[in-house]
Legacy VTK file of the C-alpha trace (Angstrom):
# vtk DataFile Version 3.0
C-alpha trace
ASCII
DATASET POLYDATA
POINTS 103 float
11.878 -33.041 19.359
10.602 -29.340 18.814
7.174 -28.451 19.326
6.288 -26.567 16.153
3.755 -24.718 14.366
2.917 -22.593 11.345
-0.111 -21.755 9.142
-1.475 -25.069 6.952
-4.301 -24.852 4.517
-6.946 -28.042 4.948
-9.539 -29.512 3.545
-12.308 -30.263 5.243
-16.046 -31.033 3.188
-14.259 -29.740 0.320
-13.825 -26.701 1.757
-10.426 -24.899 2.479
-9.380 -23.452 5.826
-6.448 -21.858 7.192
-5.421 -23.537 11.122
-2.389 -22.861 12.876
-0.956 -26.511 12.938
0.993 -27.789 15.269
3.484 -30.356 15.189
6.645 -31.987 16.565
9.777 -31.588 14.205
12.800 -34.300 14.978
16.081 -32.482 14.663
17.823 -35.212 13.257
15.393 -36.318 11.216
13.679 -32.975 10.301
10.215 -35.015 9.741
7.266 -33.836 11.385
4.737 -36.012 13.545
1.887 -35.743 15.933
0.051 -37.044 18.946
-3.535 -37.600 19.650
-3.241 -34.031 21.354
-1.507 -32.174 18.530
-4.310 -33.758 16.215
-6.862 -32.736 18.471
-5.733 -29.218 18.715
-5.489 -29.010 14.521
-8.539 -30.796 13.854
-10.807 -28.750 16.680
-9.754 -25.300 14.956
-10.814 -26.723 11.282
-14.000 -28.025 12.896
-14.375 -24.371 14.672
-13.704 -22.474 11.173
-16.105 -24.251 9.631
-18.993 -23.596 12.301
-17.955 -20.226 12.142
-18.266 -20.339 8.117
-21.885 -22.321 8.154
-23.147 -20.204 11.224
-23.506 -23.560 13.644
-23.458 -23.674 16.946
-20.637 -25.220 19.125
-20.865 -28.009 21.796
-21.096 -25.345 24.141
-23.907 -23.343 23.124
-26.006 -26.807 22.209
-25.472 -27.947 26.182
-26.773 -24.511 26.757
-29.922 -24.483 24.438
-30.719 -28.301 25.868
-30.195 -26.861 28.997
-32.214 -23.509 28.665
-35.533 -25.899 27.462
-34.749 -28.972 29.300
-33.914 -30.951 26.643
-32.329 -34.236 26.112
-30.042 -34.916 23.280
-32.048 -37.010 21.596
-35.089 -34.417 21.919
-32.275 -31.702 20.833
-31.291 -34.353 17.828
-34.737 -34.363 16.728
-34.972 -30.443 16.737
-32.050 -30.318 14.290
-33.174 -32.416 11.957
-36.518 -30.500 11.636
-35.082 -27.437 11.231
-33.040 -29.068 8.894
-35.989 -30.274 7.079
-37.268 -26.905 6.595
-33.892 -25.273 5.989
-33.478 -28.019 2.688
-37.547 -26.536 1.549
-36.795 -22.995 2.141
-33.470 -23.109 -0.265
-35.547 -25.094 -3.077
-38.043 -22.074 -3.082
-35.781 -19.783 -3.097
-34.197 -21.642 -6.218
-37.591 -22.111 -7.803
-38.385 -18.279 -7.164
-34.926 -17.219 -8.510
-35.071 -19.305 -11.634
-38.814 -17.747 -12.400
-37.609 -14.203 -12.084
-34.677 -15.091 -15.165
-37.612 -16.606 -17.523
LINES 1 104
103 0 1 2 3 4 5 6 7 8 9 10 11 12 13 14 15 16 17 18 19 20 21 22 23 24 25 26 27 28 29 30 31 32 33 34 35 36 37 38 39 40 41 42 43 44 45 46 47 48 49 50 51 52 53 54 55 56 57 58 59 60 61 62 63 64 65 66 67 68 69 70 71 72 73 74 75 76 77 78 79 80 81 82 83 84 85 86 87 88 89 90 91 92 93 94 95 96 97 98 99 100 101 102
């Protein structure tokens, strides 16, 4: 077995990202397989290009925010899903203003 890797386009939300995936390659064989470590590795850099590309915040920086205002995850749940909330009206008015302006 030979630890491998090289540059793999997935598909994550139906969006495409480019990861450096790793893999082990049988010499015999020549297939390629994983472990749960090798998976974890691949799947944290899709999940990190996509925060990057939606402008979310990692684990990291939500244990700091919780941690800055003393709040529980559950509070911290409940925070997200209001600003949610008001993210979801903002984009509709933005839509209704934008399709006014082209009438």
């Amino acid at each position: 077995m030979i630890l491998q890797n090289e540059i793999r386009t997935l598909i994550f939300r139906k969006e495409k990202f480019d990861v450096n995936y790793h893999f082990f390659l049988c010499k015999d064989s020549k297939e390629q397989f994983t472990n749960e470590e090798l998976d974890e590795i691949n799947l944290n850099q899709l999940y990190n290009q996509f925060r990057v590309a939606h402008n979310l915040p990692f684990p990291d920086e939500i244990i700091s925010i919780r941690e800055k205002y003393g709040l529980s995850a559950s509070k911290m749940s409940e925070v997200f899903r209001f600003w949610n909330k008001i993210h979801i009206e903002i984009m509709k008015q933005v839509k209704y203003q934008m399709n006014q302006m082209q009438d």
